[in-house]
Each structure stands twice: as structure tokens, then as C-alpha cells.
PDB file with one MODEL, atoms N, CA, C and O in Angstrom:
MODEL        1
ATOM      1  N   UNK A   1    -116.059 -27.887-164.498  1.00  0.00           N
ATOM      2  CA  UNK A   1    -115.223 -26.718-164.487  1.00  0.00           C
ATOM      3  C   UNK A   1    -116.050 -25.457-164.719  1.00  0.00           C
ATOM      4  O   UNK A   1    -116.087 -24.518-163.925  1.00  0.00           O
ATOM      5  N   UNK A   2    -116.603 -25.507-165.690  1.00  0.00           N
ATOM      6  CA  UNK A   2    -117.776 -24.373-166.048  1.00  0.00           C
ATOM      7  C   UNK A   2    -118.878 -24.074-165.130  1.00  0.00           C
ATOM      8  O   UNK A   2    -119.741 -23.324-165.586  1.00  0.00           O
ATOM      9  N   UNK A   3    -119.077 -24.629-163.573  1.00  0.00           N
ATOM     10  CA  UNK A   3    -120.145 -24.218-163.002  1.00  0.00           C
ATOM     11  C   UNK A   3    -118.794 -23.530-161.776  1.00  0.00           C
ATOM     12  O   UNK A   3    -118.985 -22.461-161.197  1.00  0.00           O
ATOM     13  N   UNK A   4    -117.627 -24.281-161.584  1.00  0.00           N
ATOM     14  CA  UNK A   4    -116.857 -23.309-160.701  1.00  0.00           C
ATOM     15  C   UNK A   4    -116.207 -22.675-161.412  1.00  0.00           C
ATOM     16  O   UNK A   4    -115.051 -22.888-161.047  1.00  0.00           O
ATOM     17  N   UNK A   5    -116.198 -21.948-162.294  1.00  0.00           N
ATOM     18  CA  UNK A   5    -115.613 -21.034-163.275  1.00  0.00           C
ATOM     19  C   UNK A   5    -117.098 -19.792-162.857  1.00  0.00           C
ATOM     20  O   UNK A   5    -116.828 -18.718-162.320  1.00  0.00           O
ATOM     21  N   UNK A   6    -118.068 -20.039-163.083  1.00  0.00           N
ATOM     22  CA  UNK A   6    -118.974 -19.315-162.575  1.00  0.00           C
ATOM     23  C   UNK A   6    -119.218 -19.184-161.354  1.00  0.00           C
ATOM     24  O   UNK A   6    -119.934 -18.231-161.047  1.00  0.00           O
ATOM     25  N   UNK A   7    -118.758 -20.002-160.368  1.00  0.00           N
ATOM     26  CA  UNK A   7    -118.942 -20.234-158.461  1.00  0.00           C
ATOM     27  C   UNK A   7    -118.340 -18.409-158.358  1.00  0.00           C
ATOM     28  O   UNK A   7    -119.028 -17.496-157.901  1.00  0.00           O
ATOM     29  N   UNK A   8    -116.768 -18.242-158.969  1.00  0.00           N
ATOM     30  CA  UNK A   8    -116.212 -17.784-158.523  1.00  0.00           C
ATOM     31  C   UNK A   8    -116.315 -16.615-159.667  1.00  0.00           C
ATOM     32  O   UNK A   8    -115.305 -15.911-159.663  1.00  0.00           O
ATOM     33  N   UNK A   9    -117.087 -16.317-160.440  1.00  0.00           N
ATOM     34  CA  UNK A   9    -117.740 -14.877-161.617  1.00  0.00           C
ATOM     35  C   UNK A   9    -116.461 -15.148-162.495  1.00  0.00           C
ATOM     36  O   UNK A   9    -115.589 -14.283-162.576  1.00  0.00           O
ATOM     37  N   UNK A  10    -116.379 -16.067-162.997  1.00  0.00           N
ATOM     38  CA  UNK A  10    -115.147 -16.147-164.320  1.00  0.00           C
ATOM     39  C   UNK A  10    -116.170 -16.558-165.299  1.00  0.00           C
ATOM     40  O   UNK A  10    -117.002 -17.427-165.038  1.00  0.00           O
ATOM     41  N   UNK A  11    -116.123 -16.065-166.189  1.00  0.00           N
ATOM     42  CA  UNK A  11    -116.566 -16.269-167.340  1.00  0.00           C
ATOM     43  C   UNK A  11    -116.140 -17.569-168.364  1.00  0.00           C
ATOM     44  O   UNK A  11    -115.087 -18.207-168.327  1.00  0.00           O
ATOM     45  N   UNK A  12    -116.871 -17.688-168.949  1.00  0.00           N
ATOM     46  CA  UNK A  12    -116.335 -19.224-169.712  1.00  0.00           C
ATOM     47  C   UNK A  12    -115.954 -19.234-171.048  1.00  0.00           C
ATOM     48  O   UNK A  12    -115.267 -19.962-171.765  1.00  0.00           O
ATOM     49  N   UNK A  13    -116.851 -17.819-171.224  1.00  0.00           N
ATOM     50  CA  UNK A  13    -117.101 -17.820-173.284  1.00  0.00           C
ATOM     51  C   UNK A  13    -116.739 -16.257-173.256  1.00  0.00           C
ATOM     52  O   UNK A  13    -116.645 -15.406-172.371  1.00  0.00           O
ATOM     53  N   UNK A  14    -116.513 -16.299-175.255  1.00  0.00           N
ATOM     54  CA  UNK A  14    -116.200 -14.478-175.383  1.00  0.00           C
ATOM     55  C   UNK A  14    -117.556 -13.698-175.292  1.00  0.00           C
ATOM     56  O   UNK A  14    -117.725 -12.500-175.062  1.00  0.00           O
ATOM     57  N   UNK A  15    -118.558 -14.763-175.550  1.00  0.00           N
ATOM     58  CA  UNK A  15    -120.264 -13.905-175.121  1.00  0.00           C
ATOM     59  C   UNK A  15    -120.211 -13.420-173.682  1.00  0.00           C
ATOM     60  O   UNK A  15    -120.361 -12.210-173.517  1.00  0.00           O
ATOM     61  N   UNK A  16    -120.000 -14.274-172.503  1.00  0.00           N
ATOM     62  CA  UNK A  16    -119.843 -13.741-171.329  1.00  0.00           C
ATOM     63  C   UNK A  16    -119.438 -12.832-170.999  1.00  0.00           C
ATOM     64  O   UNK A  16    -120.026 -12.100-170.203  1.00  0.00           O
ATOM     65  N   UNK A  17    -117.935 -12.500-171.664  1.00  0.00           N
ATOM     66  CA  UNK A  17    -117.487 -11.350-171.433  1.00  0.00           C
ATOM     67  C   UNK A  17    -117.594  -9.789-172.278  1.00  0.00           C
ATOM     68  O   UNK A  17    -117.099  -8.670-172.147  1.00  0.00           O
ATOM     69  N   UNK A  18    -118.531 -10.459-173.182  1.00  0.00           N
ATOM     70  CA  UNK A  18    -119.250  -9.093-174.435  1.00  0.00           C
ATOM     71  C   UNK A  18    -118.557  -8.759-175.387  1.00  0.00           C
ATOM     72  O   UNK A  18    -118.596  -7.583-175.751  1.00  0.00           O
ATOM     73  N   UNK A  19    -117.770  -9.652-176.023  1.00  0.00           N
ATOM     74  CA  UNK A  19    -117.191  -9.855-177.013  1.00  0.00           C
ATOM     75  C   UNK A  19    -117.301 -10.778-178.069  1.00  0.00           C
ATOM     76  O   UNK A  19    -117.518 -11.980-177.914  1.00  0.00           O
ATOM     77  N   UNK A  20    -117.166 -10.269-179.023  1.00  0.00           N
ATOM     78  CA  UNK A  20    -117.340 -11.201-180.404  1.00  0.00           C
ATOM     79  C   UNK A  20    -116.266 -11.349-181.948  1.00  0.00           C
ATOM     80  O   UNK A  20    -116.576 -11.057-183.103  1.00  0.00           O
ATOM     81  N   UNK A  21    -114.789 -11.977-181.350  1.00  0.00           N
ATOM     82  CA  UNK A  21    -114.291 -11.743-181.864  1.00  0.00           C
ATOM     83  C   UNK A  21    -114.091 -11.788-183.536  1.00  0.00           C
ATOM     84  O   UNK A  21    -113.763 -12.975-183.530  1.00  0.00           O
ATOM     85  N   UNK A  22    -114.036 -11.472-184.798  1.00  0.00           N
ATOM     86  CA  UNK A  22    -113.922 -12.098-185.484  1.00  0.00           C
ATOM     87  C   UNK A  22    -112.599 -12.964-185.922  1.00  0.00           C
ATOM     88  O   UNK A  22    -111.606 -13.020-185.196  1.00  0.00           O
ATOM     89  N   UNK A  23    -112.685 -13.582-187.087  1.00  0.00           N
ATOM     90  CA  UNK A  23    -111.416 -14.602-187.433  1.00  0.00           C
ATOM     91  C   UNK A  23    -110.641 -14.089-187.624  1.00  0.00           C
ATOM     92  O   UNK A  23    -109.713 -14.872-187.825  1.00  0.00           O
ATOM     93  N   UNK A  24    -110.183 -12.590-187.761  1.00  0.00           N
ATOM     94  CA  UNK A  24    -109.159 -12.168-188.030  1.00  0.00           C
ATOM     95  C   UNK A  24    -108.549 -11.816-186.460  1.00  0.00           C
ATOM     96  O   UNK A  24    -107.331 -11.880-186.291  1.00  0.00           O
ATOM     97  N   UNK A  25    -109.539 -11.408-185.216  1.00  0.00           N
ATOM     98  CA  UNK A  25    -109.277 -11.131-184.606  1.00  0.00           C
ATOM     99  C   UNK A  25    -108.521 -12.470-183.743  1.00  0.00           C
ATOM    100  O   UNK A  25    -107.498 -12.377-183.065  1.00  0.00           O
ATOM    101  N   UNK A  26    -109.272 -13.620-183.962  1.00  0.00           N
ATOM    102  CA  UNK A  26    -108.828 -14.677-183.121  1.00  0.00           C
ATOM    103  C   UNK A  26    -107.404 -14.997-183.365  1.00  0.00           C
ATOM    104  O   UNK A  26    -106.545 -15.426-182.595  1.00  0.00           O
ATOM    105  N   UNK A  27    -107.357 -14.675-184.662  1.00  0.00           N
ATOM    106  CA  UNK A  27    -106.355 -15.097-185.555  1.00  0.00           C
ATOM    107  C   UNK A  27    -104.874 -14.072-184.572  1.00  0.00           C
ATOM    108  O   UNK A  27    -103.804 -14.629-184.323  1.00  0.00           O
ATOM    109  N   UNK A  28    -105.079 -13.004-184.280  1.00  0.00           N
ATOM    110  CA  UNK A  28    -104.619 -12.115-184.027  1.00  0.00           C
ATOM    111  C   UNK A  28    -104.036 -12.387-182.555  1.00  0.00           C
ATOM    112  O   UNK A  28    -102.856 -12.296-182.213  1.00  0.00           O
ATOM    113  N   UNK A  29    -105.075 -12.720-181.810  1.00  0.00           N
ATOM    114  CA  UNK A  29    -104.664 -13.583-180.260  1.00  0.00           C
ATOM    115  C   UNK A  29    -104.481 -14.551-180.206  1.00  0.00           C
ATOM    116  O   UNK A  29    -104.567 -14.949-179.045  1.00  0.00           O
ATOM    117  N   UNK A  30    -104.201 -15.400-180.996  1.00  0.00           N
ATOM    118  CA  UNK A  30    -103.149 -16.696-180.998  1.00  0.00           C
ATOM    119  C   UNK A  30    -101.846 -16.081-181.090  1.00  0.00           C
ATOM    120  O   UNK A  30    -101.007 -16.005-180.193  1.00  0.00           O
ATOM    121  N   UNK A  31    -101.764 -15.612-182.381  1.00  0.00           N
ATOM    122  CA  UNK A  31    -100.335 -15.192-182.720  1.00  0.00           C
ATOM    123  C   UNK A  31     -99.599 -14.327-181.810  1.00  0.00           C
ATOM    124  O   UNK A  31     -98.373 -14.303-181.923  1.00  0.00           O
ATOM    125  N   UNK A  32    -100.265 -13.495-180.775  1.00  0.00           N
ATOM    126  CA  UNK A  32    -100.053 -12.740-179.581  1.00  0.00           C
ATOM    127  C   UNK A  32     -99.749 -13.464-178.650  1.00  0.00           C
ATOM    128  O   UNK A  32     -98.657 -13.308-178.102  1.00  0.00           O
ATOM    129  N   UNK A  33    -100.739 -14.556-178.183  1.00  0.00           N
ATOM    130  CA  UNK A  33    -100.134 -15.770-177.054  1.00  0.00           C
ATOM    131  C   UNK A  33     -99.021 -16.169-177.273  1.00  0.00           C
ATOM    132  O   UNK A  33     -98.163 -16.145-176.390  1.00  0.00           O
ATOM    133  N   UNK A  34     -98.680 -16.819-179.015  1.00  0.00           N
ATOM    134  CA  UNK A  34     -97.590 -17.564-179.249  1.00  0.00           C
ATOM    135  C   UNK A  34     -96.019 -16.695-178.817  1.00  0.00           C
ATOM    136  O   UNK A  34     -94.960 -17.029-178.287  1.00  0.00           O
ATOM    137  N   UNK A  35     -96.509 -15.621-179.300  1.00  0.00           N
ATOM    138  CA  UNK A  35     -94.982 -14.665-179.166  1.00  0.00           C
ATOM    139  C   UNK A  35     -94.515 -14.527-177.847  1.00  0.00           C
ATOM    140  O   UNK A  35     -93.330 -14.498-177.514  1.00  0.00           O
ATOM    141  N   UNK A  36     -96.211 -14.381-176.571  1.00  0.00           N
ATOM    142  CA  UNK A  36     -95.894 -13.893-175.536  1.00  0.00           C
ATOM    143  C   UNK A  36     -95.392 -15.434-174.566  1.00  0.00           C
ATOM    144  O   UNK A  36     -94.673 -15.400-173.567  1.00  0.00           O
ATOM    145  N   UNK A  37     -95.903 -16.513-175.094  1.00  0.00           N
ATOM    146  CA  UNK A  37     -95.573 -17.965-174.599  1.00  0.00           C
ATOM    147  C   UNK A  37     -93.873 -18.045-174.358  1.00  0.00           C
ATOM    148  O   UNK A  37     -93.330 -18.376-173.303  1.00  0.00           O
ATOM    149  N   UNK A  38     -93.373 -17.756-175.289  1.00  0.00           N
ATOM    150  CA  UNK A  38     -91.798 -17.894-176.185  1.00  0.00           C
ATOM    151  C   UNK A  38     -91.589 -19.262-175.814  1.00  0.00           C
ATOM    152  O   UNK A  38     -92.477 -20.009-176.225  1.00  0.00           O
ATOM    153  N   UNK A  39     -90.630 -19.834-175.125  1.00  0.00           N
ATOM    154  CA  UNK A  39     -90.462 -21.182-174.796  1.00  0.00           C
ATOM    155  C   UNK A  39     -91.232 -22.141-174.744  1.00  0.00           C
ATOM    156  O   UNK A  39     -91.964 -21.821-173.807  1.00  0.00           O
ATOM    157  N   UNK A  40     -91.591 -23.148-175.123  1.00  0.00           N
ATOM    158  CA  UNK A  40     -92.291 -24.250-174.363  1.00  0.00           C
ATOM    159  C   UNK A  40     -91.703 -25.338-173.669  1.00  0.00           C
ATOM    160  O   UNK A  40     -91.917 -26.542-173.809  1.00  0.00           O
ATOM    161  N   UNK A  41     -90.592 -24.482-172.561  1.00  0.00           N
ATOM    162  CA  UNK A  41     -89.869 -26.032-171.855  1.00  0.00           C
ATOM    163  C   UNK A  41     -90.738 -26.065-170.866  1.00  0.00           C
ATOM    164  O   UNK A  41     -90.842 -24.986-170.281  1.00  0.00           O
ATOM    165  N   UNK A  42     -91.437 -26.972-170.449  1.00  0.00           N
ATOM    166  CA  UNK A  42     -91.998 -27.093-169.212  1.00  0.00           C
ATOM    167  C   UNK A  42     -93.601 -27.181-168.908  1.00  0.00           C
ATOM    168  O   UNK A  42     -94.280 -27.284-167.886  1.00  0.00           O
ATOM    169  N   UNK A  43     -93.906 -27.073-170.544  1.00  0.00           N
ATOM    170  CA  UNK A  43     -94.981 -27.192-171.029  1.00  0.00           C
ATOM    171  C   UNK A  43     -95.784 -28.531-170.437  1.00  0.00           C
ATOM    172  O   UNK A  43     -95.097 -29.304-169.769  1.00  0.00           O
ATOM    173  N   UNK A  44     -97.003 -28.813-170.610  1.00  0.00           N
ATOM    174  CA  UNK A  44     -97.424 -30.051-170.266  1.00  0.00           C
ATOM    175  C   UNK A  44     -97.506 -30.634-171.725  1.00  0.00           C
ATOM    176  O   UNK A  44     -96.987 -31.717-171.997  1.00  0.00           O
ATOM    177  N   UNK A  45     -98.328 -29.706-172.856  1.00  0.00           N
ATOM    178  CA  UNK A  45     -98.201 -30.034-174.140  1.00  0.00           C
ATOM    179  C   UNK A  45     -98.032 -28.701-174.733  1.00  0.00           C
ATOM    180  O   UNK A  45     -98.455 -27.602-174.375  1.00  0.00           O
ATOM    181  N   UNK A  46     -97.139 -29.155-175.961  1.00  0.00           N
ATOM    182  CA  UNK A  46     -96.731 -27.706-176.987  1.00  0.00           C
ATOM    183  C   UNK A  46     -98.410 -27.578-177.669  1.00  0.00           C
ATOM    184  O   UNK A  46     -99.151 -28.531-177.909  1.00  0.00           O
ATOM    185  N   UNK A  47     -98.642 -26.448-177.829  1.00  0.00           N
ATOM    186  CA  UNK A  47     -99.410 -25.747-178.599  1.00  0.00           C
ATOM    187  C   UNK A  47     -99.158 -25.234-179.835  1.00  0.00           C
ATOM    188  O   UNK A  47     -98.248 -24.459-179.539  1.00  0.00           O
ATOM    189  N   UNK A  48     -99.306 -25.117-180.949  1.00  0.00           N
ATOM    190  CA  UNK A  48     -98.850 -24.721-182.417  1.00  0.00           C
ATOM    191  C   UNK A  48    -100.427 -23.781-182.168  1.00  0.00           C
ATOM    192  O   UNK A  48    -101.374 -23.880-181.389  1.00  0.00           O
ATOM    193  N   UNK A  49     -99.927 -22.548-183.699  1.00  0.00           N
ATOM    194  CA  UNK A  49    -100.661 -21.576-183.499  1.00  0.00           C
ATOM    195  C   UNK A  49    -102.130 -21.614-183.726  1.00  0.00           C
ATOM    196  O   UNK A  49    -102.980 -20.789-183.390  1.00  0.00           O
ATOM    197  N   UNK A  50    -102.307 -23.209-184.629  1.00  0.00           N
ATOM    198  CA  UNK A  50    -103.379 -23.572-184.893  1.00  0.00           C
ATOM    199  C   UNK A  50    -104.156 -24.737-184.006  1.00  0.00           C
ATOM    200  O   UNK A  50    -105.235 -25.281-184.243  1.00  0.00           O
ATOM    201  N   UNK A  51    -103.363 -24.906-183.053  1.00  0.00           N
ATOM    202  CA  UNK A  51    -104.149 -25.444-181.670  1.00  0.00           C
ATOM    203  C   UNK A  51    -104.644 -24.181-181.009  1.00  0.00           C
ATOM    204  O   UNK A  51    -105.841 -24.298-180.750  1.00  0.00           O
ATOM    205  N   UNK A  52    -104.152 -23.025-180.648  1.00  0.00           N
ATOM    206  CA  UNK A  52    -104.315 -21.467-180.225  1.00  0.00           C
ATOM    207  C   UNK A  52    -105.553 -21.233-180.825  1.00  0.00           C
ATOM    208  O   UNK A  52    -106.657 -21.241-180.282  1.00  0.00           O
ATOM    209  N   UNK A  53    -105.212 -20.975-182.254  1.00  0.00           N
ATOM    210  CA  UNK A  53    -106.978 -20.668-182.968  1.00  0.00           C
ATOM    211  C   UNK A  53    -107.885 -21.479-182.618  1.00  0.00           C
ATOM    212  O   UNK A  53    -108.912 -21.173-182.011  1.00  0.00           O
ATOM    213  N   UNK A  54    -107.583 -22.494-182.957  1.00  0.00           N
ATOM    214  CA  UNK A  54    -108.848 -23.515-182.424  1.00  0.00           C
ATOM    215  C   UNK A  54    -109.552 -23.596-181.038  1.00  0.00           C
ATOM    216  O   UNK A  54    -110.767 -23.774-180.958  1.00  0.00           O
ATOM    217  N   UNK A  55    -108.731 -23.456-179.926  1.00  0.00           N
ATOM    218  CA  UNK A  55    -109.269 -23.029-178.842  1.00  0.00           C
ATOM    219  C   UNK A  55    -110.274 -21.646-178.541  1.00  0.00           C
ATOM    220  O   UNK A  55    -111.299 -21.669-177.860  1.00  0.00           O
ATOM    221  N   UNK A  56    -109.716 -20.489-179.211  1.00  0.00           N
ATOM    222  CA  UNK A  56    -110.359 -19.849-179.037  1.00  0.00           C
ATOM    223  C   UNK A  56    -111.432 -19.464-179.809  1.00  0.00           C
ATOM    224  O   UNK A  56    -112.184 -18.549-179.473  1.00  0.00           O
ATOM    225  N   UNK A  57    -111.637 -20.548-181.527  1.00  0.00           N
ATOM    226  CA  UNK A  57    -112.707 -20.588-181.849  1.00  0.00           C
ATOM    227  C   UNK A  57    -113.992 -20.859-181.037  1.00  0.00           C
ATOM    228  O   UNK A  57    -115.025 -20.207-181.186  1.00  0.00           O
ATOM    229  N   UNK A  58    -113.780 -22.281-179.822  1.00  0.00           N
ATOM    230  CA  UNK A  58    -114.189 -22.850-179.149  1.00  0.00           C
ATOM    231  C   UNK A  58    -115.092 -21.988-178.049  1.00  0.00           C
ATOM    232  O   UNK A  58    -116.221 -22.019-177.558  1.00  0.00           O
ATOM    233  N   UNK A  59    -113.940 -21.241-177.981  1.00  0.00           N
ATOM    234  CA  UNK A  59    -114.506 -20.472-177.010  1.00  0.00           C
ATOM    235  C   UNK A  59    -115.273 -19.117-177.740  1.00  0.00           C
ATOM    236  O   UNK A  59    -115.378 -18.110-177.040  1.00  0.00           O
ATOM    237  N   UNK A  60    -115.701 -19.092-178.858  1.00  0.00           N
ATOM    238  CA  UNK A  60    -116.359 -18.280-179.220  1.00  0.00           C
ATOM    239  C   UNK A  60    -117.532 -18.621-179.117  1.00  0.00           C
ATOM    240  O   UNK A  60    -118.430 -17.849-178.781  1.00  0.00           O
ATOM    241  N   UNK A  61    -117.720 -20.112-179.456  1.00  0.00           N
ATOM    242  CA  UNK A  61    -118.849 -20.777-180.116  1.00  0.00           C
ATOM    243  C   UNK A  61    -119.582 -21.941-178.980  1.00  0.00           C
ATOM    244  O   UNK A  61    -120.408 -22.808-179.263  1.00  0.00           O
ATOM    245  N   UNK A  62    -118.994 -21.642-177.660  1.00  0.00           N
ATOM    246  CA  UNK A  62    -119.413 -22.683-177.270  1.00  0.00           C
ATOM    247  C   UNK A  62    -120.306 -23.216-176.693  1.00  0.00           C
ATOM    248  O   UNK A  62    -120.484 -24.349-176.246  1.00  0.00           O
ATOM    249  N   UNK A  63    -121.362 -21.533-176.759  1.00  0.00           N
ATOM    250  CA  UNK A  63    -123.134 -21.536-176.741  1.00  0.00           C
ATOM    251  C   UNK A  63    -123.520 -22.234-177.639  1.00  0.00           C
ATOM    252  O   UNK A  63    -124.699 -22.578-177.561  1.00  0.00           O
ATOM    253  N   UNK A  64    -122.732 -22.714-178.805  1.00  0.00           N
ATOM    254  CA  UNK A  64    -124.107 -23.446-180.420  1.00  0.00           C
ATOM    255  C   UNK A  64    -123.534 -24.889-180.180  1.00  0.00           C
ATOM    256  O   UNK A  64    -123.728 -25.728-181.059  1.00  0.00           O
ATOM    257  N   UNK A  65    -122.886 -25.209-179.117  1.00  0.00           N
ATOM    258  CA  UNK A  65    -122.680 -26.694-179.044  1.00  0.00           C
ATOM    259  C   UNK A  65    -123.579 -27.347-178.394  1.00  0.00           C
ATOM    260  O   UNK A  65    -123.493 -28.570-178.281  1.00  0.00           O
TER     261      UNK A  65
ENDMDL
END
């Protein structure tokens, strides 16, 4: 996924795109997704706000993996 994520200039990480969020900030765009999500009928899987953080820890960090 990550080499056609780049085929097509999408970025993968918040370094790519020149950002460095901190934990308050991540913290901040979960809770923003969650509100802007509202429903989850139709979902493939529900997300809770701490699946949200965690993803985008991931994606902070996912040059030191």
C-alpha cells in the first residue's frame, strides 16, 4: 500500500506531510473524527476514540518502526 500511496504522491506519515503532531494534538483529531464520523451503521468495524489515537500515533511514528 505504501509504495502506491507514493505511485500516486500521497503521503503515508505526519513527517511526509511536515507535521509533527503532539499528544495533545492527536488527541484533538481523534475526538474531531469521532464527532465528524457520528454514526457507525455501515461501518466495516466501530472505532472507539482510542482506536482513533492509536492510529494516528502510528502514523506519527512510523519512521522508528
Amino acid at each position: 500500500m505504501e509504495n502506491f500511496y507514493h505511485s500516486i504522491g500521497m503521503p503515508i506519515n505526519f513527517q511526509e506531510l511536515g507535521v509533527h503532531p503532539d499528544i495533545r494534538q492527536i488527541r484533538e483529531m481523534a475526538e474531531r473524527c469521532c464527532a465528524a464520523s457520528g454514526s457507525h451503521t455501515g461501518s466495516a468495524k466501530q472505532l472507539r476514540l482510542e482506536d482513533m489515537i492509536e492510529i494516528y500515533l502510528m502514523a506519527d511514528q512510523i519512521l522508528l518502526l
